[in-house]
C-alpha positions, 0 to 999 in steps of 0.5 A, a space after each residue: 459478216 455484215 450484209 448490206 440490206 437492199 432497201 424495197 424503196 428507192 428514189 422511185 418511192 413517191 412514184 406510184 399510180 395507185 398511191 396517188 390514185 387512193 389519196 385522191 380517193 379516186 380508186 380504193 381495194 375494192 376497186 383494185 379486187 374488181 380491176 384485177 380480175 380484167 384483162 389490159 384490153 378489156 380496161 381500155 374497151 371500159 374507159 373508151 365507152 365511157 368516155 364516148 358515153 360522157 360525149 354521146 358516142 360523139 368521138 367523131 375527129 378524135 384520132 383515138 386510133 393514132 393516139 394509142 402508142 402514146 396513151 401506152 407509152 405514158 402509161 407503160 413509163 409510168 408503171 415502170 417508175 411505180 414497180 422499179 426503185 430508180 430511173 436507172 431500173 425503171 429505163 433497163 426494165 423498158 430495155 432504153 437507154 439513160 438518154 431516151 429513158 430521160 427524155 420520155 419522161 420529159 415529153 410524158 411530163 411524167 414527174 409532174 404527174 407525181 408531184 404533189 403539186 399536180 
């Protein structure tokens, strides 16, 4: 009997942070080794000195507290679309629905994000 083969790639193929990331030369394995081995807490700690060392630890008036449910929900949108083959998959895996999925990626403008353009 003929089995219908389940594809790895959906129409979130073109969806993937890492890819984008290694075209634009901004990471490589190495990178991704070392990145592995950190905790989530430990990656944002990094990126937060970082940012307030570009800016001599001048973040004062910045609403770092108050931006972070943002900052994890765009992040977390976008893992989900890179892991999941649809947009339908991507919504049930964040427990939205269609409606709130959709509109999340409106407001995150996370299609641009990917785009080839962007």
């Amino acid at each position: 009997m003929w089995k219908k083969k389940r594809h790895l790639y959906g129409k979130n193929e073109n969806y993937s942070v890492v890819r984008k990331l290694k075209k634009e030369k901004k990471i490589n394995e190495e990178f991704e080794i070392m990145l592995n081995g950190l905790t989530i807490e430990e990656i944002l700690a990094i990126k937060l000195e970082l940012a307030a060392k570009m800016i001599n630890f001048k973040l004062y008036g910045f609403p770092i507290w108050n931006s972070i449910p943002d900052i994890i929900k765009e992040s977390t949108l976008k893992s989900a679309l890179s892991i999941t083959r649809t947009k339908g998959e991507a919504a049930r895996l964040l427990g939205l629905n269609k409606s709130t999925f959709k509109a999340l990626v409106r407001k995150y403008q996370i299609d641009s994000y990917f785009s080839e353009n962007a």
